[in-house]
VEXDO-249222 format. One line per 10 residues: number of its first residue (from 0); their letters; for each residue x negated, y, z negated of C-alpha. Coordinates in pm, whole numbers, plus 50000, padded with zeros to 5 digits. Each point is the difference from the previous one (the first is absolute). Example, Ala and Ser with C-alpha at 12.3 -4.5 7.8 and 13.67 -1.06 7.14 Angstrom:
! residues 2
0	AS	48770,49550,49220 | 49863,50344,50066
END
This chain:
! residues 507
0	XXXXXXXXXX	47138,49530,48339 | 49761,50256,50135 | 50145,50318,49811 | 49954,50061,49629 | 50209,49809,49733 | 50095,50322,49849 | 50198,50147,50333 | 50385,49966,50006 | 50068,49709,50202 | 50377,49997,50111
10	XXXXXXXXXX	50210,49767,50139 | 50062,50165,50353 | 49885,50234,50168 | 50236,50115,50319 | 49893,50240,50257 | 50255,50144,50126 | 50290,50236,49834 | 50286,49888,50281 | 50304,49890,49934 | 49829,49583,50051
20	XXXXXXXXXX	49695,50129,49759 | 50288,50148,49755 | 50252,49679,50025 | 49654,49784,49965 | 49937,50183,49709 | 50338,49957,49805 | 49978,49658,50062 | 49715,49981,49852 | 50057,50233,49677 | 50345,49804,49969
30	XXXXXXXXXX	49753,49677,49885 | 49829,50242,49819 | 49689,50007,50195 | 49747,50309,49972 | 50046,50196,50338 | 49817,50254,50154 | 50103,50180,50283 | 49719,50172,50246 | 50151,50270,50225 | 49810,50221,50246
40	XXXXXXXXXX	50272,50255,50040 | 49987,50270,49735 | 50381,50026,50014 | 50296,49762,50054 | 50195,50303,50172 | 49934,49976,50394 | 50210,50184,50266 | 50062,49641,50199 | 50063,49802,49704 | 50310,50248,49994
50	XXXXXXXXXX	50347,49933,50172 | 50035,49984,50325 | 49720,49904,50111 | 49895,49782,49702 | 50324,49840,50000 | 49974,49611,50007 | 50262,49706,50023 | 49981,49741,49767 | 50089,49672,50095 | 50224,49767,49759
60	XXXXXXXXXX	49732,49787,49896 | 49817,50353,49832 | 50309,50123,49827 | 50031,49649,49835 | 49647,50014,49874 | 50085,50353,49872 | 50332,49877,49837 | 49869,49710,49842 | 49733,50232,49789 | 50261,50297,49941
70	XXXXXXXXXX	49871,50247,50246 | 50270,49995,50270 | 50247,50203,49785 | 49714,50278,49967 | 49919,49991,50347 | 50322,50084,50152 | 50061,50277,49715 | 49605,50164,50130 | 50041,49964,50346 | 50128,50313,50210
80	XXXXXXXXXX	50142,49770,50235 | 50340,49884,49871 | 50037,49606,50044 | 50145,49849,50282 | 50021,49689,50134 | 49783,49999,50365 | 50007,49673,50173 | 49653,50087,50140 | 49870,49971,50390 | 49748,49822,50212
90	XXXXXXXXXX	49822,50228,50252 | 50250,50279,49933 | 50240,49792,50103 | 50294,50004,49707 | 50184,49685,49840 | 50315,49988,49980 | 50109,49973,49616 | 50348,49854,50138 | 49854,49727,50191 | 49823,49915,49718
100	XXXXXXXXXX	50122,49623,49819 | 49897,49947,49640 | 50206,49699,49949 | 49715,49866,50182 | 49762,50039,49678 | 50111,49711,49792 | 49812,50080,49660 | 50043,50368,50017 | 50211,50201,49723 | 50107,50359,50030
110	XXXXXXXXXX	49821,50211,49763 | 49897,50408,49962 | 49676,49913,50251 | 50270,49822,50311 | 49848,50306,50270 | 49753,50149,50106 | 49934,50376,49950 | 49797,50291,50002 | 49768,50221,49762 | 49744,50212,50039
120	XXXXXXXXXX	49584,49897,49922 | 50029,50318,49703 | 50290,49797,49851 | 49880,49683,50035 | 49635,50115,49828 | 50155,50203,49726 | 50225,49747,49894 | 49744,49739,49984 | 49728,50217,49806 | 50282,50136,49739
130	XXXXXXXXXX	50032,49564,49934 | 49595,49960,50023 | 49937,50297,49757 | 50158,49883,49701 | 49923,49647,50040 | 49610,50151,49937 | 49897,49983,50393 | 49695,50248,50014 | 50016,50200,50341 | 49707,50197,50081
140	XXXXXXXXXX	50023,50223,50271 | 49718,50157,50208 | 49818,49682,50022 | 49888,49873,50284 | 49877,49604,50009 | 49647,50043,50109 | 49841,49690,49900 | 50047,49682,49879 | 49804,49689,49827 | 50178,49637,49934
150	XXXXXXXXXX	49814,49876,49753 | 50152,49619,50032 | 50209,50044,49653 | 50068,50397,50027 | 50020,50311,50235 | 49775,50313,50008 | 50195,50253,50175 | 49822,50378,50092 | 50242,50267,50023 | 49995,50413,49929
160	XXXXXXXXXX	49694,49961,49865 | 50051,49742,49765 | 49934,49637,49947 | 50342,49800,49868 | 49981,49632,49908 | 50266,49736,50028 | 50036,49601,50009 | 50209,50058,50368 | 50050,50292,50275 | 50284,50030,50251
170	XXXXXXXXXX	49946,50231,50270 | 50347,50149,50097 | 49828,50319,50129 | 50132,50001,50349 | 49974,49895,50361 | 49647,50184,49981 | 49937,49780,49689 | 49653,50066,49827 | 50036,49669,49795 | 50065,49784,50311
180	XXXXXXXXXX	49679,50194,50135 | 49806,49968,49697 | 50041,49653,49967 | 49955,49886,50311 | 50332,49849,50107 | 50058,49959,50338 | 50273,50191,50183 | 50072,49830,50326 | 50304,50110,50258 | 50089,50132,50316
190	XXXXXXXXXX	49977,50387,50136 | 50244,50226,50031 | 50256,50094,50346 | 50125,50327,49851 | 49983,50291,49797 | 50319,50091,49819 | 50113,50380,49863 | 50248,50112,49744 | 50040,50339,49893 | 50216,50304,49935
200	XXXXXXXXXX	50026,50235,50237 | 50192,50301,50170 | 50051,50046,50375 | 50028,50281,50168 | 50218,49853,50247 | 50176,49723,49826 | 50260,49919,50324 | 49696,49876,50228 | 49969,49706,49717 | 50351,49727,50001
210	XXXXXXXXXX	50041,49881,49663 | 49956,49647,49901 | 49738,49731,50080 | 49908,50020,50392 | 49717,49741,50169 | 49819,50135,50249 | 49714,49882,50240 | 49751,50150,49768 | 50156,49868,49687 | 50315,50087,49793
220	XXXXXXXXXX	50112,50295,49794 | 50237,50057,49724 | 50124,50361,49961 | 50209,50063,49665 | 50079,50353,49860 | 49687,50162,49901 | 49793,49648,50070 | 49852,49854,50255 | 49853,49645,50041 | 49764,49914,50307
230	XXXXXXXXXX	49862,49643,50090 | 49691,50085,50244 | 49868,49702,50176 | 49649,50117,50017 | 49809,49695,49854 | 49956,50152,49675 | 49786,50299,50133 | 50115,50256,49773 | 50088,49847,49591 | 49973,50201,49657
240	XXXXXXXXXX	49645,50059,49982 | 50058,50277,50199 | 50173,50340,49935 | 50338,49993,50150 | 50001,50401,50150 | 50398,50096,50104 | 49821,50035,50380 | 49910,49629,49993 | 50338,49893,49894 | 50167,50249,50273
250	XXXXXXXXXX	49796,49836,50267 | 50082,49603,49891 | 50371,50092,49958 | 49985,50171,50397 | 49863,49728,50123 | 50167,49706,49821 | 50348,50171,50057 | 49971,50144,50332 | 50085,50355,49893 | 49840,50325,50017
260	XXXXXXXXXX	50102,50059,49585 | 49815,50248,49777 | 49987,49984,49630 | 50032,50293,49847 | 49830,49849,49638 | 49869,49671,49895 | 50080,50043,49591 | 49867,49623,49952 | 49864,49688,50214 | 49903,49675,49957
270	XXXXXXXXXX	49821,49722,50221 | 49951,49657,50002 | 49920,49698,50258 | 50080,49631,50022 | 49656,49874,49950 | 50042,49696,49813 | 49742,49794,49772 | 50084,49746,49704 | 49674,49901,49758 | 49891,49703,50027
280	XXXXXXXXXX	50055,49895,49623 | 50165,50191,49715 | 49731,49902,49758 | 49643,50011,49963 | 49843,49905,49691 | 50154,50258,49747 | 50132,50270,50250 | 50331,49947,50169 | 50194,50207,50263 | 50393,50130,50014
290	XXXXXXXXXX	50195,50193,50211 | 49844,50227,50293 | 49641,49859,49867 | 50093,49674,50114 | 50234,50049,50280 | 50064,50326,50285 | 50204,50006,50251 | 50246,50235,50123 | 50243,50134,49855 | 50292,49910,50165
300	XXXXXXXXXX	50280,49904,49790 | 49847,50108,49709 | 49862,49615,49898 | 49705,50114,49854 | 50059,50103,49662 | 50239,49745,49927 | 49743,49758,50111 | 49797,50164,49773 | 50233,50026,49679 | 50056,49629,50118
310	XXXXXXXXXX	49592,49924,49919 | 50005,50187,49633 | 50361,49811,49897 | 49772,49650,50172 | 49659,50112,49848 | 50089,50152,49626 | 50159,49719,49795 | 49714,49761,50139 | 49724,50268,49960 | 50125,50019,49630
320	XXXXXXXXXX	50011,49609,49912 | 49671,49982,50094 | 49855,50249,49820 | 50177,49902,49671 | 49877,49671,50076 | 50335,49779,50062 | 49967,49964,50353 | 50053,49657,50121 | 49696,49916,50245 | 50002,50149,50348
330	XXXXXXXXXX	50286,50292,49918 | 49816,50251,50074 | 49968,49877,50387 | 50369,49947,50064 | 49993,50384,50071 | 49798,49980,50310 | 50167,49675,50052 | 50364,50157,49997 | 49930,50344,50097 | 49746,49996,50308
340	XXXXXXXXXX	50253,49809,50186 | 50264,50332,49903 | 49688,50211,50150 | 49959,49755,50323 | 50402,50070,50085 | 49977,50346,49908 | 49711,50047,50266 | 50210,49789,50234 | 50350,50186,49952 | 49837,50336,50086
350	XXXXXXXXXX	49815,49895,50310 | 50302,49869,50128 | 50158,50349,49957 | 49746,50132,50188 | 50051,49742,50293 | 50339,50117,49972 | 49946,50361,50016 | 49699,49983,50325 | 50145,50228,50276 | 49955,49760,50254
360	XXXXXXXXXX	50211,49787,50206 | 49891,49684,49730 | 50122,50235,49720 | 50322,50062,50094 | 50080,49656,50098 | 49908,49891,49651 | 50210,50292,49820 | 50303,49898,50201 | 50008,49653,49912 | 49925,50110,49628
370	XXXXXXXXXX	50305,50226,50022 | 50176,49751,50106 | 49910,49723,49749 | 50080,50294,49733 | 50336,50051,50133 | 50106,49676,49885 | 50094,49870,49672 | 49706,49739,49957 | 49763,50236,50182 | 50081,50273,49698
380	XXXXXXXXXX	49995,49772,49741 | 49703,49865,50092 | 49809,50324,50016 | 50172,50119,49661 | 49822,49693,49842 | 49672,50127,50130 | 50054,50341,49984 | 50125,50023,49596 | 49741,49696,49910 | 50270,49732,49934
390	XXXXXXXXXX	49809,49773,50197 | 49742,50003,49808 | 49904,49622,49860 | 49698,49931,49807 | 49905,49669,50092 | 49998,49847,49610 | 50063,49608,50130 | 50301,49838,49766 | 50332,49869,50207 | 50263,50252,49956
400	XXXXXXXXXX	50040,50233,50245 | 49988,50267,49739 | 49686,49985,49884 | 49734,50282,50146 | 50300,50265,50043 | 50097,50260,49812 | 50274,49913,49706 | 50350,50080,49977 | 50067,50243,49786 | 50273,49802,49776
410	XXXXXXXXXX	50270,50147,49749 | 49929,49863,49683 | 50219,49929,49722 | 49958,50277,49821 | 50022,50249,50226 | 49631,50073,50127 | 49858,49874,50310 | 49700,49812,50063 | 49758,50304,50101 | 50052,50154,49669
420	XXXXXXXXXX	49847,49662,49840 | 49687,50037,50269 | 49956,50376,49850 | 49669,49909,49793 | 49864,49801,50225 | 50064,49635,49896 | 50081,49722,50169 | 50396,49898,49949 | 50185,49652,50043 | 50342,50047,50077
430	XXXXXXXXXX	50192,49688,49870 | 50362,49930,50060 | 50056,49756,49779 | 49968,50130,49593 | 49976,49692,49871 | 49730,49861,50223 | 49668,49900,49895 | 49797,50237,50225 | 49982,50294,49678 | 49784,49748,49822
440	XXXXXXXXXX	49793,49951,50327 | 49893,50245,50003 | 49983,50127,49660 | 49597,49990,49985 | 50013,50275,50271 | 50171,50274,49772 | 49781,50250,50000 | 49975,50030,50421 | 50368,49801,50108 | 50363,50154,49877
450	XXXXXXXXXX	50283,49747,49994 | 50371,50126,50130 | 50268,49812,50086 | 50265,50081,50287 | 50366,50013,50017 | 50109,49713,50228 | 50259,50288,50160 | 49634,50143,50243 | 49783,49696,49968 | 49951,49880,50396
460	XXXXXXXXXX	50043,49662,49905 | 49662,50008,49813 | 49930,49820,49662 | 49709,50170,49918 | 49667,50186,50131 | 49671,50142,49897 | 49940,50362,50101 | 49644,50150,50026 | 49914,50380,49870 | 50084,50123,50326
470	XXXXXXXXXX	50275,49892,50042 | 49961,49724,50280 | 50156,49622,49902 | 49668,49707,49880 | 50279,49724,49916 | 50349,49973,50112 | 50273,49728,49969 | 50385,49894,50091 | 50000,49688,49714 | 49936,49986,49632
480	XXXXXXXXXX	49667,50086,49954 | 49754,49778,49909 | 49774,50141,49733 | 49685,49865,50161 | 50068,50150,50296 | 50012,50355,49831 | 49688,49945,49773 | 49802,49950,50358 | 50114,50281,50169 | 49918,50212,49657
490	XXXXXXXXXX	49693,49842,49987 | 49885,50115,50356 | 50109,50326,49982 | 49967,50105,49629 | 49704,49803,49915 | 49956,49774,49635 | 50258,50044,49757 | 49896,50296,49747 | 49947,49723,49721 | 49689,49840,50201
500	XXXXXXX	49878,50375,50119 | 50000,50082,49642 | 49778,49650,49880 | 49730,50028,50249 | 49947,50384,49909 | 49943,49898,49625 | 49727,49731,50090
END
């Protein structure tokens, strides 16, 4: 290392105070990990992070990860918005909860994360930083990432003035991401077709403006009480960087709706486009990328931060086995392996919303053949999969069809369910059989894999299976369980048992 022996060196460093920089971090602190936080903003409060317009829906997938470490409860208490159930849309175009079919998900369990729902960016941040704090996350606000060295074996990272040391860096800072500038990672995609608007506002002459979501041969509009939403097909000429003045946003919402409206006060406005761009690996050397830093898009549908909560759930556990040393050989890449394909759909499932939402003759055909497809019962099931992240398989190998999705949450014997058991971050083997052999198996895994066992009343027809940190199914079978078979799979994914960790560290 370049730096002096006598600096602090922590764990990891995390640029980036969001709520994927803050869920990163409490995964980390939960394996008791020293975490600092680098923000640039010198406050959490911000007038968009607020509700309405920081309102964001999150999909199944994210309220699972929040369940399964105790924050979901918290959440829903925090956020302004009270829960509801939304079935979600595609290109504003809404799914039908009724035509929805669940039977269709074989290994699926009802449990207090079964919907999708809503909360606002405050919420989600304050919750997450009132769990980092007392876990000893450092958060350091006012410090912008200015600089950074990899050293090969540790990270030199230049913010507010100040040099902080670490043995790895994440950059979570953002679709504007100094990390992924800093370290060179390349940021390849496609440009943008519009410019979108939301903001509260006041008309003088609210009658000239039909409520409702209206296409037009500009673009589409969406006029709610007090809000307005405007999709400007302009290629992208006009995006955040610039000031959004109330006569700009008059003169898009004339043209794009076809009305001679005035607005009478803009009280707050937001922009973004559907520029899209996915980097080209997650890792390089000892700096890695999450959330907006590795993926943007737009923001249609709201996939982005549950893509991104999706990378810290992926990243954390692995991040943390390495560092303590107990990773088995190549963890540490299964996160780009499993996650850039997440960030390849994500890319992919916007765009097509845009194709969708063109006002063009080639637009219109495609929305009503979507609409269609939605109005049936495997057309809405289908995009409910997508939409709340049930689809979502890691591709793990192993035979059962299981394996790579997210577990069921079973009833166990006594009462609890399996997310409680997945609360500090362990691994957990779910055996329904007591008296097998599989608590032995895995015995020299104590200290990182919990044993349960299931009531036969909820159990799918499985006998047993192996279930990583976050949640997502390593091992998975319908017969008695050979012991072997769950030694490999804890092998793989835990590394050496604790007993052979513990005898190389003495020589």
């Amino acid at each position: 290392m370049s730096f002096p022996s006598s600096s602090h060196l922590h764990d990891v460093v995390i640029a980036g105070a969001g709520p994927v920089g803050l869920f990163l971090a409490c995964e980390l602190a939960l394996a008791k990990l020293d975490v600092l936080v680098l923000e640039r903003a010198d406050r959490p409060e911000a007038p968009l992070k607020a509700p309405p317009l920081g309102t964001r829906g999150l999909s199944v997938a994210t309220a699972e990860a929040l369940y399964r470490r105790g924050l979901l409860d918290p959440l829903v208490a925090a956020a302004s918005t009270p829960r509801k159930a939304q079935a979600g849309h595609f290109a504003g175009i809404a799914i039908d909860p009724a035509k929805i079919d669940p039977t269709r998900w074989k290994y699926r369990l009802p449990n207090p994360a079964s919907a999708n729902f809503a909360a606002d960016m405050s919420s989600v941040e304050s919750v997450l930083a009132a769990r980092a704090v007392p876990l000893g996350v450092a958060i350091r606000r006012g410090h912008t990432v200015t600089g950074l060295d990899d050293h090969g074996d540790a990270v030199t990272v230049h913010a507010g003035g100040h040099a902080f040391h670490a043995k790895w860096l994440v950059g979570c800072d953002g679709g504007r991401s100094a990390v992924r500038q800093l370290a060179g990672f390349e940021f390849p995609g496609t440009e943008p077709e519009f410019t979108a608007y939301s903001a509260l506002v006041e008309m003088a002459d609210p009658g000239k403006l039909p409520p409702g979501r209206h296409a037009t041969p500009a673009g589409f509009y969406m006029n709610e009480p007090g809000r307005i939403a405007i999709a400007d097909f302009d290629g992208g000429a006009f995006d955040r960087s610039q000031a959004i003045t109330p006569e700009h946003l008059q003169a898009v919402l004339r043209r794009v709706s076809g009305t001679d409206v005035t607005l009478s006060a803009v009280h707050l406005a937001t922009s973004f486009t559907d520029r899209a761009r996915l980097a080209t690996t997650y890792r390089q050397g000892r700096v890695l990328l999450a959330g907006d830093a590795a993926h943007i898009h737009s923001a249609l549908g709201g996939q982005g931060l549950n893509a991104g909560l999706g990378d810290a759930m992926n990243l954390g556990w692995k991040l943390a086995a390495t560092v303590h040393g107990n990773a088995p050989a190549g963890l540490l890449d299964t996160y780009h392996a499993e996650r850039h394909p997440v960030g390849e759909w994500l890319l992919d499932w916007t765009r097509a919303q845009a194709a969708v939402m063109r006002p063009d003759a080639h637009g219109r055909a495609l929305e009503g053949i979507v609409r269609a497809l939605v109005d049936t019962p495997d057309g809405a099931t289908w995009f409910a999969e997508q939409l709340w992240g049930l689809s979502l398989r890691y591709d793990l190998g192993g035979s059962h069809p299981l394996v790579g999705h997210s577990a069921p949450d079973f009833e166990l014997p006594d009462g609890s369910r399996l997310a409680s058991h997945l609360s500090t971050g362990a691994g957990v083997l779910v055996d329904c059989d007591a008296s097998s052999p599989l608590r032995h198996a895995i015995a020299p895994w104590h200290d990182r894999i919990r044993h349960v066992t299931c009531g036969a009343s909820n159990a799918l027809g499985l006998a047993a299976l192996l279930v990583r940190p976050d949640g997502f199914v390593a091992w998975a079978s319908d017969k008695a369980a050979v012991a072997s078979e769950v030694e490999a799979a804890a092998l793989r994914w835990f590394g050496r048992p604790s007993h052979a960790i513990s005898s190389d560290r003495r020589r």
